[in-house]
TIRO-2110 file (N, C-alpha, C; in Angstrom, 1 decimal):
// TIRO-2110
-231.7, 86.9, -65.1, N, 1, A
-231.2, 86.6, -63.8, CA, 1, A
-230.5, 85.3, -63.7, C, 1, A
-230.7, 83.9, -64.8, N, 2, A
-230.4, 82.9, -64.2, CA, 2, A
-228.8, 83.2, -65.1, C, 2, A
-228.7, 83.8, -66.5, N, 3, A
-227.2, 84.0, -66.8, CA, 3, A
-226.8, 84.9, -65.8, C, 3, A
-226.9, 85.6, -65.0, N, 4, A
-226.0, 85.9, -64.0, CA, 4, A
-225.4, 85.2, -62.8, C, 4, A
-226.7, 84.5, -62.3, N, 5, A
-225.8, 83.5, -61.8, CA, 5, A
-225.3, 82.3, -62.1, C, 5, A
-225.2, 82.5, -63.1, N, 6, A
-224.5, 80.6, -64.0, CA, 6, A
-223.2, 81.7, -64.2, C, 6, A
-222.8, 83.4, -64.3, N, 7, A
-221.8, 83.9, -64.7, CA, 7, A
-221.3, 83.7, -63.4, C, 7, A
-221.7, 83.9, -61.9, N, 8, A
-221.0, 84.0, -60.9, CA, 8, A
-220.9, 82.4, -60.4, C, 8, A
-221.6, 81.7, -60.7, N, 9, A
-220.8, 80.2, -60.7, CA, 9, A
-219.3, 79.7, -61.5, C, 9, A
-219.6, 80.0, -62.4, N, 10, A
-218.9, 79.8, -63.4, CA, 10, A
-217.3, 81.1, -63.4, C, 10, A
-216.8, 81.7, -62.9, N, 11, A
-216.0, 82.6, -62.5, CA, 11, A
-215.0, 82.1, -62.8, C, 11, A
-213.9, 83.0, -62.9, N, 12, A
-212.6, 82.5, -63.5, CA, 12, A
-212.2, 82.0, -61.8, C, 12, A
-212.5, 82.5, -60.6, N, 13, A
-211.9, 82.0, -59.5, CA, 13, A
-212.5, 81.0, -59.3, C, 13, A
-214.0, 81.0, -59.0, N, 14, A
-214.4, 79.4, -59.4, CA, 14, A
-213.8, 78.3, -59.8, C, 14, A
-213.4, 78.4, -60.8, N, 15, A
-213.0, 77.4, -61.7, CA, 15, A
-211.6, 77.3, -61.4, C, 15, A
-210.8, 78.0, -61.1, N, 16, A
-209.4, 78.1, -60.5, CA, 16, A
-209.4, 77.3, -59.4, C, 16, A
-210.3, 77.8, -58.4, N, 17, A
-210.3, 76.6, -57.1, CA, 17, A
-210.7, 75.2, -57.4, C, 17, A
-212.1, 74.9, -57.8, N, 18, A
-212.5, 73.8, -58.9, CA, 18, A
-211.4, 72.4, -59.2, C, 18, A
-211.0, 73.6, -60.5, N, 19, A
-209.5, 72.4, -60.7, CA, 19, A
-208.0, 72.0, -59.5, C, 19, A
-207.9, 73.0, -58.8, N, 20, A
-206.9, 73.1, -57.9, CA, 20, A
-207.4, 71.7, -57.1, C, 20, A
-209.1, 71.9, -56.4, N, 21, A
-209.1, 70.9, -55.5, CA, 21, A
-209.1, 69.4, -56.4, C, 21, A
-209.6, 69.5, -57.3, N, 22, A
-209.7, 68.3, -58.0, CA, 22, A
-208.3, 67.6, -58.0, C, 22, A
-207.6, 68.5, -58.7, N, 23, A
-206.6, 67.6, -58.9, CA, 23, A
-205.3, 67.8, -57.6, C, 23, A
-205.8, 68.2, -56.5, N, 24, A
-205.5, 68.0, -55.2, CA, 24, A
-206.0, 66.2, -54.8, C, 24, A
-207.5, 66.3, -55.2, N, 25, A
-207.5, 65.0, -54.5, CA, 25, A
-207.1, 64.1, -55.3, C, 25, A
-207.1, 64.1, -56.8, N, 26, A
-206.2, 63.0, -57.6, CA, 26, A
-204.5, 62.5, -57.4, C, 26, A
-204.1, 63.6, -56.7, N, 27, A
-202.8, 63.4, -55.8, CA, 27, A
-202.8, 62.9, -55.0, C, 27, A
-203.7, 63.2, -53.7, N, 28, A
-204.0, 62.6, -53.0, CA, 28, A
-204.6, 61.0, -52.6, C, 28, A
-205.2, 60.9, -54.2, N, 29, A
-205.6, 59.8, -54.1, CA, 29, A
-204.9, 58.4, -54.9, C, 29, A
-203.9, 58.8, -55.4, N, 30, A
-202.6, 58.2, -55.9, CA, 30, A
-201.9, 58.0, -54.2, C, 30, A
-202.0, 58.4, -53.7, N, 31, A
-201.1, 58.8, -52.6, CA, 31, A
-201.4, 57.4, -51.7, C, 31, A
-203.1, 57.4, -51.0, N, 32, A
-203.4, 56.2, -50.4, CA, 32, A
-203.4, 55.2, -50.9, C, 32, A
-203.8, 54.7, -52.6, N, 33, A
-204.1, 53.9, -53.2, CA, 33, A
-202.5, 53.1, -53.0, C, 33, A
-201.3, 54.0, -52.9, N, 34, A
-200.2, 53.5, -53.1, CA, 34, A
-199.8, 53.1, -51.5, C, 34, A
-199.9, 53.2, -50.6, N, 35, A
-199.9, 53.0, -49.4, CA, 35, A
-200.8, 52.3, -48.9, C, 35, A
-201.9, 51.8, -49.2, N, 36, A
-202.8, 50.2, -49.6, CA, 36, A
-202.0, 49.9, -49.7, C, 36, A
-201.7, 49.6, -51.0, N, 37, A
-201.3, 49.1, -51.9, CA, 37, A
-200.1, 47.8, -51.1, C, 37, A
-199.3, 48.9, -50.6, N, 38, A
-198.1, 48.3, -49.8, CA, 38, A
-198.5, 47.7, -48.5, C, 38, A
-199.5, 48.1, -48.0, N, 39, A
-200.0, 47.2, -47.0, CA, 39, A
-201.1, 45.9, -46.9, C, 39, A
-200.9, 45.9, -48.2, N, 40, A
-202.3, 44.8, -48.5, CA, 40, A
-203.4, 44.9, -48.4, C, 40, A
-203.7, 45.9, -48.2, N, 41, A
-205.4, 46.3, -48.0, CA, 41, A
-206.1, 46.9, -48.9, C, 41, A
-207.3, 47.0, -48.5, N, 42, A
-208.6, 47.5, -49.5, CA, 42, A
-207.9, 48.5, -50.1, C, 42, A
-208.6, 48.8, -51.5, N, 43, A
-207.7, 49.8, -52.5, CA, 43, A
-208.7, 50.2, -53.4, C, 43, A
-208.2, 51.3, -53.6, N, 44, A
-209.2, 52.5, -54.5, CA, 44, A
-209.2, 52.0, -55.8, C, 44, A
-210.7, 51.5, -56.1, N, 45, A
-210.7, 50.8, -57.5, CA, 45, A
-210.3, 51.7, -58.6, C, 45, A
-209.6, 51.4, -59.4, N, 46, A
-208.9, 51.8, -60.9, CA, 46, A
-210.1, 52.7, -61.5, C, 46, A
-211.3, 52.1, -61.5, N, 47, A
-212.3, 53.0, -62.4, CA, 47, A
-212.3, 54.1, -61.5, C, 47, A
-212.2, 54.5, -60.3, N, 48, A
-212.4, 55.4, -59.3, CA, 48, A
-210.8, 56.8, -59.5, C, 48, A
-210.4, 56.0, -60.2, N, 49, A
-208.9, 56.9, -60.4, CA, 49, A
-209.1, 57.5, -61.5, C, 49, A
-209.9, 56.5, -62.4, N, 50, A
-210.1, 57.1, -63.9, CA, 50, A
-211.8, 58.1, -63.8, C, 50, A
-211.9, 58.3, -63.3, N, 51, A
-213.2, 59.0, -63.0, CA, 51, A
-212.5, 60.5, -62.4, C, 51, A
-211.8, 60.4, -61.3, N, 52, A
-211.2, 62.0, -60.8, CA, 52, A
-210.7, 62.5, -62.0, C, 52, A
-209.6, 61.6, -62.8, N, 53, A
-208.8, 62.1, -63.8, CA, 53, A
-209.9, 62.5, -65.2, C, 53, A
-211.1, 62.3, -65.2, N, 54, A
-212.3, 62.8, -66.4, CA, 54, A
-212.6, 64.2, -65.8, C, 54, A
-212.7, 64.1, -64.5, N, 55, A
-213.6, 65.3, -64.2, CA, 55, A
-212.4, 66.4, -63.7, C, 55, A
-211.3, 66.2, -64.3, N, 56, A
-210.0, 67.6, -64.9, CA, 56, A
-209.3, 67.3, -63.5, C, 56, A
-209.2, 65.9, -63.0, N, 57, A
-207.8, 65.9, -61.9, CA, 57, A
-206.4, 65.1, -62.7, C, 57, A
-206.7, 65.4, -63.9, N, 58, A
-205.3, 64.5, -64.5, CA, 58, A
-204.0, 65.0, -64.2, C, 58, A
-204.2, 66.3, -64.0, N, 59, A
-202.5, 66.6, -63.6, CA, 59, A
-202.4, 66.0, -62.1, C, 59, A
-202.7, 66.5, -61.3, N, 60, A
-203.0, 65.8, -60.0, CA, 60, A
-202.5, 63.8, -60.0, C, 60, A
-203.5, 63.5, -60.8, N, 61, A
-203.6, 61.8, -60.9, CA, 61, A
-202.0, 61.2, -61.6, C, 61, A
-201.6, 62.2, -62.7, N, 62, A
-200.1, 61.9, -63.0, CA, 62, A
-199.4, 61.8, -62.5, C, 62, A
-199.2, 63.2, -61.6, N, 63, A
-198.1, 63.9, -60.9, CA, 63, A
-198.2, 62.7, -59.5, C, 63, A
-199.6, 62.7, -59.0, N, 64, A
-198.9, 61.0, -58.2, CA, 64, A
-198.5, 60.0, -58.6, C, 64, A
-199.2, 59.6, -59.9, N, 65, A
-199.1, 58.4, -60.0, CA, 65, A
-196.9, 57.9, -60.4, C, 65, A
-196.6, 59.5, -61.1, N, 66, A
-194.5, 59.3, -61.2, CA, 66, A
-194.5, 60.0, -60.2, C, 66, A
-194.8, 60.7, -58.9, N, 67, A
-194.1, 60.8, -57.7, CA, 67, A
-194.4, 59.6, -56.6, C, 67, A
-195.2, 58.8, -56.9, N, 68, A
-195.2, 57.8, -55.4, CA, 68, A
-195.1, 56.3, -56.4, C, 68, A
-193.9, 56.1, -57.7, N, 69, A
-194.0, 55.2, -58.5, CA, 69, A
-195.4, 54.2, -58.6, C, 69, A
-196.7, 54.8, -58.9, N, 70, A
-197.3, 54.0, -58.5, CA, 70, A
-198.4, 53.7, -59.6, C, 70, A
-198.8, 52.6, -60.3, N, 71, A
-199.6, 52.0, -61.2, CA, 71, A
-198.8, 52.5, -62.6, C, 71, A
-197.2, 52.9, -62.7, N, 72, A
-196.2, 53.3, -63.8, CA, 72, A
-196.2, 52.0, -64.5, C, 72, A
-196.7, 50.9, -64.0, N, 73, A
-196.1, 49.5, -64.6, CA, 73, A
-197.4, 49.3, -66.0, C, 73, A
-198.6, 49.7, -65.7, N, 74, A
-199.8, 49.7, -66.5, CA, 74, A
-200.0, 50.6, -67.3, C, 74, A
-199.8, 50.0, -68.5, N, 75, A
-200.2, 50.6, -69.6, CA, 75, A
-201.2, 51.6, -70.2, C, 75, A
-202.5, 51.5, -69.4, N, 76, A
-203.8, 52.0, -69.2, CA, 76, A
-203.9, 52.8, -68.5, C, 76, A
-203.0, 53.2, -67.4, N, 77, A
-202.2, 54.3, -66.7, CA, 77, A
-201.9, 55.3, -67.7, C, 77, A
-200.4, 54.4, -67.7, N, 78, A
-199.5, 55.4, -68.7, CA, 78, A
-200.0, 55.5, -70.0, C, 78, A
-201.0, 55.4, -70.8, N, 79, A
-201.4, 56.2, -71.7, CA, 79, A
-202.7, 56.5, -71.1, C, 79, A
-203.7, 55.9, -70.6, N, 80, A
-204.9, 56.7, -70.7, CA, 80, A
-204.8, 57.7, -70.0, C, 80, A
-204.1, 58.1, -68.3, N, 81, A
-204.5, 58.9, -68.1, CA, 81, A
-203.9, 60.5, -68.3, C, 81, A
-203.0, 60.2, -69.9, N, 82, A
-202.5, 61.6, -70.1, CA, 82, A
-203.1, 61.7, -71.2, C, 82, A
-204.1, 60.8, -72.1, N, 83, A
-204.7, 61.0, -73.1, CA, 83, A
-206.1, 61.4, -73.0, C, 83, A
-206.4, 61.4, -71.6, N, 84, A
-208.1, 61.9, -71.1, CA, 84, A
-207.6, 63.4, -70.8, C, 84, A
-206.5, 63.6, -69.9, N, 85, A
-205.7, 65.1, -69.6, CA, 85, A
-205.8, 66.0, -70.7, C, 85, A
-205.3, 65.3, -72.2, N, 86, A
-204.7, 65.9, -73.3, CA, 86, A
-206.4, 66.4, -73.8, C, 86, A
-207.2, 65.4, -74.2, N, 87, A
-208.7, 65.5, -74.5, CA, 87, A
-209.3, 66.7, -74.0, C, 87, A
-208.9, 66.7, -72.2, N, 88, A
-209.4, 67.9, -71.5, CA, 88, A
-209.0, 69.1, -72.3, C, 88, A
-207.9, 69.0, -72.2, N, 89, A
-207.0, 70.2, -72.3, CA, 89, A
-207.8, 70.9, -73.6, C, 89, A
-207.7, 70.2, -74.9, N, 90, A
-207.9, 70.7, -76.2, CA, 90, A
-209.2, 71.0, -76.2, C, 90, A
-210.3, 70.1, -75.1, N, 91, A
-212.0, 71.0, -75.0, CA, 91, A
-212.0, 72.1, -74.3, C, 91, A
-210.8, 72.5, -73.9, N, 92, A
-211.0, 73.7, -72.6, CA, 92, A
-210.8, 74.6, -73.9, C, 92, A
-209.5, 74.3, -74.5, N, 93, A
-208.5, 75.6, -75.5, CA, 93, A
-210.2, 75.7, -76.6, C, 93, A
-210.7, 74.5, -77.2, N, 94, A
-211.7, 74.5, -78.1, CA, 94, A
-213.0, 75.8, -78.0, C, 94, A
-213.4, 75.2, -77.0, N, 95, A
-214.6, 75.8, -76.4, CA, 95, A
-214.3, 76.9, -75.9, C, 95, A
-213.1, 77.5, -75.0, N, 96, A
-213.0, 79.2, -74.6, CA, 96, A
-212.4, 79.9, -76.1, C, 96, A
-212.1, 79.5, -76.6, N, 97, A
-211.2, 80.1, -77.8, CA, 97, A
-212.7, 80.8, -78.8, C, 97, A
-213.2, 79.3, -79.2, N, 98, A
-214.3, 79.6, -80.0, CA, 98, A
-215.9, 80.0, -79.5, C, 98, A
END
Protein backbone atom coordinates (compact mmCIF):
# COMPACT_ATOMS: atom_id res chain seq x y z
CA UNK A 1 0.00 0.00 0.00
CA UNK A 2 2.58 2.50 1.03
CA UNK A 3 4.58 1.89 -2.75
CA UNK A 4 1.40 2.91 -4.18
CA UNK A 5 1.14 5.84 -2.74
CA UNK A 6 4.83 7.01 -2.88
CA UNK A 7 3.82 5.92 -6.88
CA UNK A 8 0.86 8.41 -6.89
CA UNK A 9 3.03 11.10 -5.13
CA UNK A 10 5.73 10.69 -7.14
CA UNK A 11 3.85 10.88 -10.76
CA UNK A 12 5.27 12.02 -13.83
CA UNK A 13 2.50 14.99 -13.43
CA UNK A 14 3.55 15.56 -10.02
CA UNK A 15 6.78 16.18 -10.66
CA UNK A 16 5.99 18.15 -13.84
CA UNK A 17 4.06 20.72 -11.66
CA UNK A 18 6.76 20.36 -8.83
CA UNK A 19 9.50 21.74 -11.03
CA UNK A 20 7.35 24.16 -13.02
CA UNK A 21 6.39 25.89 -9.59
CA UNK A 22 9.76 25.80 -8.31
CA UNK A 23 11.43 27.31 -10.82
CA UNK A 24 8.43 29.69 -11.24
CA UNK A 25 9.42 31.07 -7.90
CA UNK A 26 13.26 31.18 -8.62
CA UNK A 27 12.11 33.62 -11.42
CA UNK A 28 10.23 35.24 -9.45
CA UNK A 29 12.39 35.55 -6.94
CA UNK A 30 15.31 37.00 -9.02
CA UNK A 31 12.61 39.34 -10.01
CA UNK A 32 12.06 41.13 -6.40
CA UNK A 33 15.53 40.65 -5.18
CA UNK A 34 16.27 42.81 -8.26
CA UNK A 35 13.77 45.53 -7.60
CA UNK A 36 15.02 45.75 -3.82
CA UNK A 37 17.80 45.87 -4.95
CA UNK A 38 17.10 49.17 -6.95
CA UNK A 39 15.26 50.55 -4.20
CA UNK A 40 17.50 50.11 -1.40
CA UNK A 41 15.69 47.92 0.67
CA UNK A 42 15.68 44.68 2.49
CA UNK A 43 16.75 41.85 0.02
CA UNK A 44 16.57 38.22 -0.36
CA UNK A 45 19.65 36.80 1.21
CA UNK A 46 22.03 35.07 -1.57
CA UNK A 47 21.93 31.74 0.46
CA UNK A 48 18.03 31.98 -0.01
CA UNK A 49 18.58 32.12 -3.87
CA UNK A 50 21.05 29.25 -3.65
CA UNK A 51 18.73 27.07 -1.83
CA UNK A 52 15.53 27.50 -4.52
CA UNK A 53 18.21 26.79 -7.20
CA UNK A 54 19.30 23.08 -5.04
CA UNK A 55 15.84 22.11 -4.76
CA UNK A 56 15.58 22.06 -9.04
CA UNK A 57 14.67 26.03 -9.53
CA UNK A 58 17.89 26.63 -11.49
CA UNK A 59 16.44 27.25 -14.73
CA UNK A 60 13.98 29.57 -13.16
CA UNK A 61 16.92 31.26 -10.91
CA UNK A 62 19.16 31.75 -14.32
CA UNK A 63 16.55 32.69 -16.64
CA UNK A 64 16.11 35.74 -14.05
CA UNK A 65 19.05 36.27 -12.95
CA UNK A 66 20.19 37.30 -17.52
CA UNK A 67 16.56 38.58 -17.88
CA UNK A 68 16.36 41.27 -15.05
CA UNK A 69 20.53 41.76 -15.44
CA UNK A 70 20.66 40.82 -12.02
CA UNK A 71 23.69 39.36 -9.58
CA UNK A 72 25.49 38.72 -13.66
CA UNK A 73 28.33 40.71 -12.01
CA UNK A 74 29.20 37.66 -9.34
CA UNK A 75 31.03 35.06 -10.05
CA UNK A 76 29.24 32.62 -7.58
CA UNK A 77 26.19 33.42 -9.60
CA UNK A 78 27.55 32.87 -12.73
CA UNK A 79 29.15 29.60 -12.10
CA UNK A 80 27.48 28.17 -9.18
CA UNK A 81 24.22 28.46 -10.11
CA UNK A 82 24.52 26.61 -13.53
CA UNK A 83 26.83 24.11 -11.92
CA UNK A 84 24.21 22.98 -9.07
CA UNK A 85 21.44 23.03 -12.37
CA UNK A 86 24.09 20.90 -14.33
CA UNK A 87 24.68 18.47 -11.00
CA UNK A 88 20.77 18.35 -10.98
CA UNK A 89 20.38 17.55 -14.29
CA UNK A 90 22.98 14.55 -14.55
CA UNK A 91 21.21 13.01 -10.92
CA UNK A 92 17.89 13.11 -12.68
CA UNK A 93 19.43 11.52 -16.25
CA UNK A 94 21.60 9.08 -13.44
CA UNK A 95 19.06 7.76 -11.34
CA UNK A 96 15.90 7.48 -13.97
CA UNK A 97 18.19 5.91 -16.62
CA UNK A 98 19.62 3.41 -14.17
Amino acid sequence: MNTIILQDILSTRNIIIYFTFINLIGFLAMYIDKQKAKKGKWRIPEKTLFIITALGGGIGTIAGMYTFRHKTQKSIFVIGLPFITVLEIIGILYFRIF
